[in-house]
Structures are given as C-alpha cells and as structure tokens.
C-alpha positions in Angstrom: 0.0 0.0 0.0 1.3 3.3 -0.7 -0.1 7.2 -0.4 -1.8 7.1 -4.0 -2.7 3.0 -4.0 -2.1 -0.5 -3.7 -1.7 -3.6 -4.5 -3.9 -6.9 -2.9 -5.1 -10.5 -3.6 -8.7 -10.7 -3.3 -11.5 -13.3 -5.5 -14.0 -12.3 -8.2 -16.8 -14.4 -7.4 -14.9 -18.2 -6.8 -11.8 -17.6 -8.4 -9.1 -15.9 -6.6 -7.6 -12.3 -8.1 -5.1 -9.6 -7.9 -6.0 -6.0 -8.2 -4.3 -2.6 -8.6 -5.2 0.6 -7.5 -3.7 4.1 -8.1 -6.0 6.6 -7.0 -4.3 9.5 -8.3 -4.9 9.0 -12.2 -7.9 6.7 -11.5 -6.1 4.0 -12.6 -6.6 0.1 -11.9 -6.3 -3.8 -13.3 -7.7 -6.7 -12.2 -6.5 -10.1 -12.9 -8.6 -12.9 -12.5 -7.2 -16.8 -12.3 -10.0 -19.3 -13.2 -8.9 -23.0 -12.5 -5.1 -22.5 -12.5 -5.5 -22.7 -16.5 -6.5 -18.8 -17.5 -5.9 -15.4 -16.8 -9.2 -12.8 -17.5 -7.4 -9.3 -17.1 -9.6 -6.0 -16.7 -7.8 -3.1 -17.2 -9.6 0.4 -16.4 -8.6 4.2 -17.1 -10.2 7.2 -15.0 -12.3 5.4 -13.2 -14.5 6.5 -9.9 -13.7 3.3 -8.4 -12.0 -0.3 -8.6 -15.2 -1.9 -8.0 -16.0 -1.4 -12.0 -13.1 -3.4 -13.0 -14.8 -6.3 -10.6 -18.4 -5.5 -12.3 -16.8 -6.0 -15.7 -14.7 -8.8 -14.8 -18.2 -10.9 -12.8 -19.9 -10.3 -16.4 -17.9 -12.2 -17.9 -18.9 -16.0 -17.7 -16.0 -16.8 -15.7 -17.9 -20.3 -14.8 -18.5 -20.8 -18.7 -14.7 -20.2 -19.2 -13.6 -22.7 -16.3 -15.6 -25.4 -17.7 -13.6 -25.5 -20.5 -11.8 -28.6 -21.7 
C-alpha cells in the first residue's frame, strides 16, 4: 500500500484475483485466475472506483470459461 494506492489479492466471485489501484490517475487492473489454467485481465482508465473493473470482470462468464476442456 502506498499514499496514492495499492496492491492486494482478493476473489471475483470463486476464483481468486489480484488488483491494482492508483488513486491518483484513477487508474486500476484486475487479474482474474479461473482453474489455475487462465488469466481474464480488466484493465480500467479514469475510473470513480475499482469496483467497475470487478463488475466487468463478474460479467464475464468466468464459470462458462472454467468449464472449459
């Protein structure tokens, strides 16, 4: 963590996640790992908040894409 953001493991939905914050330019990504086999990335620019890189990244159908064979 630092003065303008930081850095933390957390899960989109199931699947666990690493996102990035700097709150100075509004700045963040999200990386999602679904069944140690895929990485979903959400990138977001000028953003109010990093909880629209976690809206975008639950649209997706992460379930759908972990099923995959």
């Amino acid at each position: 963590e630092t003065d303008s953001g930081y850095e933390k493991g957390t899960k989109v939905g199931e699947f666990p996640a690493f996102e990035k914050w700097d709150s100075d330019g509004k700045d963040g990504e999200l990386n999602v790992v679904v069944n140690k086999r895929f990485i979903v990335k959400v990138d977001g620019n000028n953003i109010a908040d990093p909880k629209v890189l976690h809206e975008f990244a639950e649209a997706a159908d992460l379930a759908k894409l972990a099923g995959l064979k």
